[in-house]
C-alpha positions as CSV (number, residue, x, y, z in Angstrom):
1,X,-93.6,36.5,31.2
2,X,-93.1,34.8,34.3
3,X,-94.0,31.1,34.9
4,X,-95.5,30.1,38.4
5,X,-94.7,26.3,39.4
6,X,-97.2,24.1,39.7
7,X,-97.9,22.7,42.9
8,X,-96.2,19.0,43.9
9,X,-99.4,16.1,43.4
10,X,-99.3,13.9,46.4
11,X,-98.7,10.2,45.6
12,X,-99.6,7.9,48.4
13,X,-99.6,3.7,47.1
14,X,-101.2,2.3,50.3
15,X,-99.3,-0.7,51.6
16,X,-100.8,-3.6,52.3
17,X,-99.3,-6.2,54.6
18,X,-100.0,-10.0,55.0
19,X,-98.9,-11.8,58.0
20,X,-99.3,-15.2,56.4
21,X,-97.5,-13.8,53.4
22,X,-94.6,-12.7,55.6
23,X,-94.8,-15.6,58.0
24,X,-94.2,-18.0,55.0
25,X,-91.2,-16.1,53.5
26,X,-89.7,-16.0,57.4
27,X,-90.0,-19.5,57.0
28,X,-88.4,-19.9,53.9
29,X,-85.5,-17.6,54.9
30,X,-84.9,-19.9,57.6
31,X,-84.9,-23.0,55.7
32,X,-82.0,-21.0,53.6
33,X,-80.0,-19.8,56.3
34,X,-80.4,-23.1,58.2
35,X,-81.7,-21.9,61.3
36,X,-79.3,-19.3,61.9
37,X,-81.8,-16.5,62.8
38,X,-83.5,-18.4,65.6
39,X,-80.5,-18.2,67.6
40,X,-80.2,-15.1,67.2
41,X,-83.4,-14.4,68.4
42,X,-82.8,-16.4,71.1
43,X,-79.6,-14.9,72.0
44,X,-81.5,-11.2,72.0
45,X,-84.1,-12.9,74.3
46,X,-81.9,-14.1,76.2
47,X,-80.3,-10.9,76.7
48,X,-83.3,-9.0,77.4
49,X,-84.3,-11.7,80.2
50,X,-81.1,-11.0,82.0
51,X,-81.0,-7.4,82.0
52,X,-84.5,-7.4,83.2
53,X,-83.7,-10.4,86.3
54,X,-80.3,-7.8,87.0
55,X,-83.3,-5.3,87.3
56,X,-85.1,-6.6,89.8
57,X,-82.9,-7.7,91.9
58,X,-81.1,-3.9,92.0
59,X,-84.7,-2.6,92.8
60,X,-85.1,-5.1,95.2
61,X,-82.0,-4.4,97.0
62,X,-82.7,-0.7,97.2
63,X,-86.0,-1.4,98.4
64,X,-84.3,-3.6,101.3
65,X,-81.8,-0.8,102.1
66,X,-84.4,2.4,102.4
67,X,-86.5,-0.5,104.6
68,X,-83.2,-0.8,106.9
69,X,-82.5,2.7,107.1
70,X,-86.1,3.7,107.5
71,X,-86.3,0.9,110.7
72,X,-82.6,2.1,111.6
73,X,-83.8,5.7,112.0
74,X,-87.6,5.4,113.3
């Protein structure tokens, strides 16, 4: 009379990844796009490298301060 469902089968395809593979067809893209994504790249890089130099000099200015005021007030 009444129909029970039948449970969901699990389908996992493993994946398999080949850096060569994927290397090549970076390579290729490139080729394509003329070198456009390298600049990009460089660009994020770039980026990241400058936030990171801001950084450091922040923390190295606070550092400097709390030594002042540590000097100041001993």
């Amino acid at each position: 009379m009444f129909r029970t469902q039948k449970p969901r089968k699990f389908t996992y395809v493993p994946i398999y990844w080949d850096p060569e593979k994927e290397e090549k067809e970076q390579k290729q893209r490139w080729r394509e796009t003329g070198g456009e994504e390298s600049s990009i790249r460089f660009n994020e890089e770039f980026q990241s490298k400058m936030n990171r130099k801001t950084n450091n000099t922040r923390i190295l200015i606070i550092v400097i301060l709390l030594l002042i005021l540590f000097i100041f007030f001993w």
